[in-house]
N, C-alpha and C positions, 0 to 999 in steps of 0.2 A: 316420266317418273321423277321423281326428288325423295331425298334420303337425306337424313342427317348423318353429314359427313362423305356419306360411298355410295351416293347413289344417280340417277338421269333424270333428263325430263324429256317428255316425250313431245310431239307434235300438235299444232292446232293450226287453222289459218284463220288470218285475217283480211277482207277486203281494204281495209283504207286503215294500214298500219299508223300511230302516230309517228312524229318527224321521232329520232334520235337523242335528239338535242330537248325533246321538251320533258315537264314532271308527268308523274302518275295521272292519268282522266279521274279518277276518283279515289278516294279514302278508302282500305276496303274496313278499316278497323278501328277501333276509339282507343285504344291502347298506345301507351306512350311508346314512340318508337327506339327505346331501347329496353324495353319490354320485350319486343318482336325478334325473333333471330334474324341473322342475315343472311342471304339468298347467294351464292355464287350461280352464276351460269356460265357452263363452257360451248362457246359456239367456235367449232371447227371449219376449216373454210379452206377452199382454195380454187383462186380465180372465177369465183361468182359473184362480183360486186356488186352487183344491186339485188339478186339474191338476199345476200347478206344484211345489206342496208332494209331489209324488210326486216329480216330476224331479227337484227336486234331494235327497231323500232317497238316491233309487236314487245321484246322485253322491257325496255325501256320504258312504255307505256301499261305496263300492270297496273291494278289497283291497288296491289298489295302496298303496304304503306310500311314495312319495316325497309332496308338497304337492301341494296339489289345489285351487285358486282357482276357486272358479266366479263368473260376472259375470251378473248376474241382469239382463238390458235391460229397463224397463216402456218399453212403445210404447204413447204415447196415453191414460197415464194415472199416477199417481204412487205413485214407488215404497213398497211394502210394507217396511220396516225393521227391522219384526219376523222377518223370514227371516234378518237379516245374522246370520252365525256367523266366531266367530276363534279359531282353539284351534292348535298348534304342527304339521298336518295338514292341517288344511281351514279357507278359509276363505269364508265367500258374502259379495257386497258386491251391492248393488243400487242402480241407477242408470237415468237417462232419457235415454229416445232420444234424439239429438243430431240423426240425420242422416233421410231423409227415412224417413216413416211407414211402417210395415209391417217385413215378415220381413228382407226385405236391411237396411234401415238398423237396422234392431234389431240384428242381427250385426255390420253395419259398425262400430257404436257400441262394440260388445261383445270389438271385436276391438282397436280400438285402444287398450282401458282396460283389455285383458287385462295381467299382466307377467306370466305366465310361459313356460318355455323352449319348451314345447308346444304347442299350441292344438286345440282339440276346440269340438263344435256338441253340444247338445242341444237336440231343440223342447218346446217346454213340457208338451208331452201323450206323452211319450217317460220310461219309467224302463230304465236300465243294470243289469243283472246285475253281483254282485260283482266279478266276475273281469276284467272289462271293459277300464279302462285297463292292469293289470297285462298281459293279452295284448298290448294295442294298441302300447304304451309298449318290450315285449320286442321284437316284431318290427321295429318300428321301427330300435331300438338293432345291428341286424345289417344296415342299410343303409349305406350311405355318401352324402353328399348329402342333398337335400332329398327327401322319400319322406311317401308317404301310408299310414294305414292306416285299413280300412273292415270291417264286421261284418256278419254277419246281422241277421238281425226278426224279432222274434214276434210275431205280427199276435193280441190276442184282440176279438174284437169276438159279442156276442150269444150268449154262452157258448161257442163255437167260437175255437180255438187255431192258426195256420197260423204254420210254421216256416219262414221265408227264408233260406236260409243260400248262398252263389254262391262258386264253384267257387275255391277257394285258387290263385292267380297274379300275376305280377309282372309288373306293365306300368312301360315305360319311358316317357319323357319323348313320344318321338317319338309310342306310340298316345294319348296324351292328344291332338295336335293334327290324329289322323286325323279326316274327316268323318265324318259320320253319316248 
């Protein structure tokens, strides 16, 4: 999911993530990019390193073509430096959990030291197909208000491949507070 301001992003995989270090594989938009808002991503982590190194490649390498911050949380252990990247598109910063140990306070952390106009979740064992925020970020931009957007999953586990994809619709404010 991604939300302007308070919201996630959910899961996608990738088989051949691009490097970290390199730009966007394609343009997703003709729009000058400060036009585009800008993307935070909080990816949470802790001692999954090459996990990680997948996640934020897959973000790293979006199409979407406005800025892309992603906020790297280490929970519980000290941050890797070697991941930070700064180029005029993308930039990763890594930083330590502040707030209490585990997945919530790694987000909680991640969300406050995000700046951009967006905000998006990746978990650390989670990689994004290209095209990813470019959808998320479109659909978005046709809402009014505060508005979530969420995706499918490709689940591969054990050479076997399952495709999550739930059914395209618009929930409002009120079915968020129905029970369950």
């Amino acid at each position: 999911m991604i939300e302007a301001n308070t919201s996630a992003a959910s899961e996608a995989t990738h088989p051949n993530p691009p490097d970290p270090g390199t730009a966007p594989a394609a343009a997703a938009s003709t729009e000058p990019r400060a036009a585009l808002p800008s993307v935070s991503v909080v990816v949470p982590t802790r001692d999954r390193p090459e996990l990680l190194r997948h996640a934020i490649a897959g973000i790293v390498g979006q199409s979407y073509d406005g800025l892309v911050e992603v906020v790297v949380v280490f929970d519980q252990s000290e941050p890797d430096t070697s991941l930070e990247v700064a180029s005029p598109s993308r930039i990763v910063r890594t930083i330590r959990n502040t707030h209490t140990p585990g997945l919530a306070g790694g987000r909680n952390t991640g969300m406050l030291a995000a700046t951009g106009d967006l905000l998006a979740f990746c978990d650390d064992d989670d990689e994004w197909l290209p095209p990813k925020l470019a959808a998320q970020v479109g659909l978005l931009s046709t809402t009014d208000g505060p508005a979530i957007a969420a995706c499918g999953i490709e689940v591969r586990r054990n050479g076997q491949s399952v495709t999550r994809i739930p059914d395209p619709q618009r929930l409002g404010y009120e079915d968020f507070l129905e029970d369950r």
